[in-house]
Every structure is written in C-alpha cells, then in structure tokens.
C-alpha positions as CSV (number, residue, x, y, z in Angstrom):
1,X,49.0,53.4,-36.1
2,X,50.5,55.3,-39.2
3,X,50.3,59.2,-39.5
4,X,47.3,61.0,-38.0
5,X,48.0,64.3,-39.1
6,X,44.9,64.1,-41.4
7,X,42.9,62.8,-38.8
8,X,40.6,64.8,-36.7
9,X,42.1,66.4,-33.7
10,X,39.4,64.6,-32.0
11,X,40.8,61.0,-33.0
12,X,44.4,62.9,-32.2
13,X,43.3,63.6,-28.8
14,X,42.3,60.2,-28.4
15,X,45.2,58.5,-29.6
16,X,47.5,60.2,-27.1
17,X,45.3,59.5,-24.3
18,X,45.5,55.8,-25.4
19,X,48.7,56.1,-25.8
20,X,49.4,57.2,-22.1
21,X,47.2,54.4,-20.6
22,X,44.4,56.8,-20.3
23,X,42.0,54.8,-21.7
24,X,38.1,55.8,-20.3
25,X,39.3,59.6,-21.2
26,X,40.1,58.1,-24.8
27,X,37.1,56.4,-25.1
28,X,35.5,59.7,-24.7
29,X,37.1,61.4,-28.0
30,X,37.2,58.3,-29.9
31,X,33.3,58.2,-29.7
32,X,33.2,61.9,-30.4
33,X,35.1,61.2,-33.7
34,X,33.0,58.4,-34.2
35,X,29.9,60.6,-34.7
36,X,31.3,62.6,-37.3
37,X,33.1,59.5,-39.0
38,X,31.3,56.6,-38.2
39,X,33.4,54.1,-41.2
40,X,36.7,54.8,-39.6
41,X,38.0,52.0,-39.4
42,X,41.1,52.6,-37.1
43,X,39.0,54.5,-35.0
44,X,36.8,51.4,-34.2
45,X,39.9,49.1,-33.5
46,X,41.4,51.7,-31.2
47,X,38.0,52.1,-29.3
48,X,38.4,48.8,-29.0
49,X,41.6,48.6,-27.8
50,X,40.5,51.0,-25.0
51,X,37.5,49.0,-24.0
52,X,39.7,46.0,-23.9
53,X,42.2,47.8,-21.5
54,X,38.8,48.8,-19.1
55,X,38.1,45.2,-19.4
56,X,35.1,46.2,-20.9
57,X,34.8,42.6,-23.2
58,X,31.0,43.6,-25.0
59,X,31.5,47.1,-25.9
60,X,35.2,45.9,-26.9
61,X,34.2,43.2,-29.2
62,X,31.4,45.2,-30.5
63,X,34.1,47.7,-31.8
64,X,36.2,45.3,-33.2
65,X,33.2,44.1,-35.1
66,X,32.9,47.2,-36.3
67,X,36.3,47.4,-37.6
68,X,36.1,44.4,-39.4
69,X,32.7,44.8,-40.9
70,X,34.2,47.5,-42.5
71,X,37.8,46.1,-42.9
72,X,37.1,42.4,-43.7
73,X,41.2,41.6,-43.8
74,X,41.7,43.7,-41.0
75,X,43.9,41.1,-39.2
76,X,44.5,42.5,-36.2
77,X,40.9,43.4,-35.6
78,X,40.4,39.7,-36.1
79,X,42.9,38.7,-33.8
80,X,41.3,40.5,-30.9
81,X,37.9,39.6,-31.7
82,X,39.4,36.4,-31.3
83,X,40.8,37.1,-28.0
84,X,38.3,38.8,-26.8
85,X,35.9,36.0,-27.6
86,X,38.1,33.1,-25.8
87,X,38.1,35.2,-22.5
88,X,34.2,35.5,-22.8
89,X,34.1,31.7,-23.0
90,X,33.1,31.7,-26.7
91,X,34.8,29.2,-28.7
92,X,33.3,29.1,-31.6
93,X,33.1,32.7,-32.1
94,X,37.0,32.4,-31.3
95,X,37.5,29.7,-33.7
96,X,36.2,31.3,-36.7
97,X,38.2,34.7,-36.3
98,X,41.0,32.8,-36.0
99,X,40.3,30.6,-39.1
100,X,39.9,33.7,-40.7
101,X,43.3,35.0,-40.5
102,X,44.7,31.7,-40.9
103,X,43.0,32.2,-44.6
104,X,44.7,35.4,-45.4
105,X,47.9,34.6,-43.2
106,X,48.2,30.8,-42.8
107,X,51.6,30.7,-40.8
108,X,49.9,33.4,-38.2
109,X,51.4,31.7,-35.0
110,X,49.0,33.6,-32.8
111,X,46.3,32.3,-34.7
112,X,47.2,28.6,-34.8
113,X,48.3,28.4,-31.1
114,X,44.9,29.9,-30.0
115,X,43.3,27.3,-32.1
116,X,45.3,24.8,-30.5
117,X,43.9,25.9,-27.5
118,X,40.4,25.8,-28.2
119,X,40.6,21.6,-29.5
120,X,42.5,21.1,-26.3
121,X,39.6,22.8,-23.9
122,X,36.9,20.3,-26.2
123,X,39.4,17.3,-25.5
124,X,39.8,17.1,-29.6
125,X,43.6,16.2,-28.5
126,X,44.8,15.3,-32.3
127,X,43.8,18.9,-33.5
128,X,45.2,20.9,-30.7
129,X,48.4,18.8,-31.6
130,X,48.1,19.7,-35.4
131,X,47.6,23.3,-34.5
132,X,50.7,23.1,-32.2
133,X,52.9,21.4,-34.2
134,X,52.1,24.0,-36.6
135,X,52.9,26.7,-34.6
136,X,56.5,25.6,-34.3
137,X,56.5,25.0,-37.6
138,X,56.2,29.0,-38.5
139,X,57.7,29.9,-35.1
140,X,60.4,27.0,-33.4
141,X,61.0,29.8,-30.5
142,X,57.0,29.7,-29.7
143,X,57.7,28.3,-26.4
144,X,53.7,27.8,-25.0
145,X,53.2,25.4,-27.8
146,X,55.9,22.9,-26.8
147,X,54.8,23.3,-23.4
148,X,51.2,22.7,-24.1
149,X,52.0,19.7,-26.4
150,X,54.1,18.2,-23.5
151,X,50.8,18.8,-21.5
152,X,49.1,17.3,-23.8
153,X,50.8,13.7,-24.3
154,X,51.6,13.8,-20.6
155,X,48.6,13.8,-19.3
156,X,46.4,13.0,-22.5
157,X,47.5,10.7,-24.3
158,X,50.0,8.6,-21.8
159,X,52.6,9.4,-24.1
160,X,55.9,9.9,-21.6
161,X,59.0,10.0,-24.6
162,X,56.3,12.6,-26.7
163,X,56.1,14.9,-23.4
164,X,59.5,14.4,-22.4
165,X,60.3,15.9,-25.9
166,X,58.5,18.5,-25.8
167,X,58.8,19.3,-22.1
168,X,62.6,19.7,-22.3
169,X,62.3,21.9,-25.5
170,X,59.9,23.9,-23.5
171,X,62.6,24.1,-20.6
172,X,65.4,25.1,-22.9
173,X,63.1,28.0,-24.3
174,X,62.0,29.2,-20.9
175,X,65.0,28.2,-18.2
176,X,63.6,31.1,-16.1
177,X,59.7,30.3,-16.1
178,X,57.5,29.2,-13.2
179,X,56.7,26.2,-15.2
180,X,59.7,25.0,-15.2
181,X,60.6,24.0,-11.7
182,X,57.4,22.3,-11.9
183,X,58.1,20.3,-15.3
184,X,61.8,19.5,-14.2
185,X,60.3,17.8,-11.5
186,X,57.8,16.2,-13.9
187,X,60.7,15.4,-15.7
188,X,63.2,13.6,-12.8
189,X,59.5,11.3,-11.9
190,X,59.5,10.2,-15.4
191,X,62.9,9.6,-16.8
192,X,62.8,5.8,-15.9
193,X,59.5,5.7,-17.6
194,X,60.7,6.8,-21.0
C-alpha cells in the first residue's frame, strides 16, 4: 500500500484493521475518511477490498469503480472489478476490465486467463484457446491454463493428442492437485486413442 504516514489516522486505522482480517470494523474508518476525502483513490480500492472479503460483491464493485473513475490505469482496481464482475455472472462487464489492462499491460496473465475463461463459458472455444495460449506465452508455469486448454480439446473439440499435451503439462505443474488423479485417469482411458 506504500507509506501512510501522511494519511489520516482515520485511513491508518483502517488499514490495520484490514490488515488483521477485520474487515466490517475497517469498512467503518475507511468510510469515515472517505467523507473528508472523497477522491482518495487508495481509500476506494481498500474499501473495496473489505467489501470483497464480507462478500459484499455491489458495494465492492461500486468502490472499485470508484477507484478507477478516479485512477483510470489503476490496474489492480481493474483487475477486481473484473473479478468481482465474473462471480456476479457478468461477462461483459468482466470482459471489458479485463481488456482494459490488457491495453496498458498486454502480457497480464491474470487478465488473459480470465478472458479465456469467459470465451470458454459462451462456447467461443478458438478464443478461450488464444487467450490461453497466451497466457503461457507470458507465464509457461500458469498451470490452470494448460489444464483448461486440455479441457478444452478433450471434451470440445475431440482433439485427444491436443489434450493429452496439455493435460500432461498440467500434471507436471501440479503433481499434487486434486485434478490430477482425475486427468491421470483421463490420461490411462486415452493413450491408445492418441
């Protein structure tokens, strides 16, 4: 979060109560701030950040609007309005954060794999596998995304030597993973298929 020493003792206050997972206390401060300081921007995010710990998705996302209106390359804020807007089922909101930080940070991995995501949910199975591709691209270790493109031409696109691929890579990453057992067996049912 950077130094708060010129911060408000109010925002302090807050911070440390976030800080120690007690989030509905920092709320409390943080909106006390707020009304003296209403285009802090950090202060917005971090509200946010406690709504999103309460599982409290609207008054979260409204913060990290907030944020952003003010902060337009505020990533992070973008990233979570993002999130936040894929667990309230809204994948076009989602889509458009996440394009926006692919504009200022087009190698986000975060970013791209959510994106991947939301093609695969519509069944637009040649994006989600150009978004997923390109998260190994800017991260080989991004484990999720070789598991979901093994997912992907498994079950998709009927494409057993693709998934085998990718499903092995995914095993190698993650030898400890629930998913595993689950893909090995995938994996033993398929080999003569290849």
């Amino acid at each position: 979060m950077g130094c708060w020493g010129h911060r408000s003792a109010r925002l302090q206050e807050g911070y440390n109560l976030y800080r120690t997972g007690q989030y509905t206390q920092a709320t409390q401060w943080l909106k006390a701030h707020l009304e003296n300081h209403p285009v802090d921007v950090e202060a917005h995010f971090l509200l946010g950040q406690c709504y999103e710990e309460l599982n409290s998705w609207d008054l979260a996302l409204s913060e990290y609007r907030k944020a952003v209106e003010l902060e337009p390359r505020h990533l992070e804020a973008r990233r979570r309005l993002g999130l936040g807007y894929l667990k309230i089922g809204s994948n076009l909101f989602a889509a458009r954060e996440f394009m926006t930080v692919l504009h200022y940070q087009p190698d986000d991995p975060l970013s791209l794999y959510k994106l991947g995501v939301i093609f695969h949910r519509e069944s637009k199975y040649d994006q989600a596998i150009k978004y997923f591709q390109r998260v190994i691209t800017a991260d080989p270790q991004y484990s999720k995304a070789y598991y979901n493109l093994g997912v992907i031409y498994a079950y998709d696109q009927k494409d057993i030597q693709q998934a085998t691929y990718y499903f092995r890579r995914f095993t190698e990453l993650e030898p400890n993973s629930e998913k595993t057992a689950e893909i090995k067996q995938w994996l033993e049912k398929n080999q003569n298929r290849e």
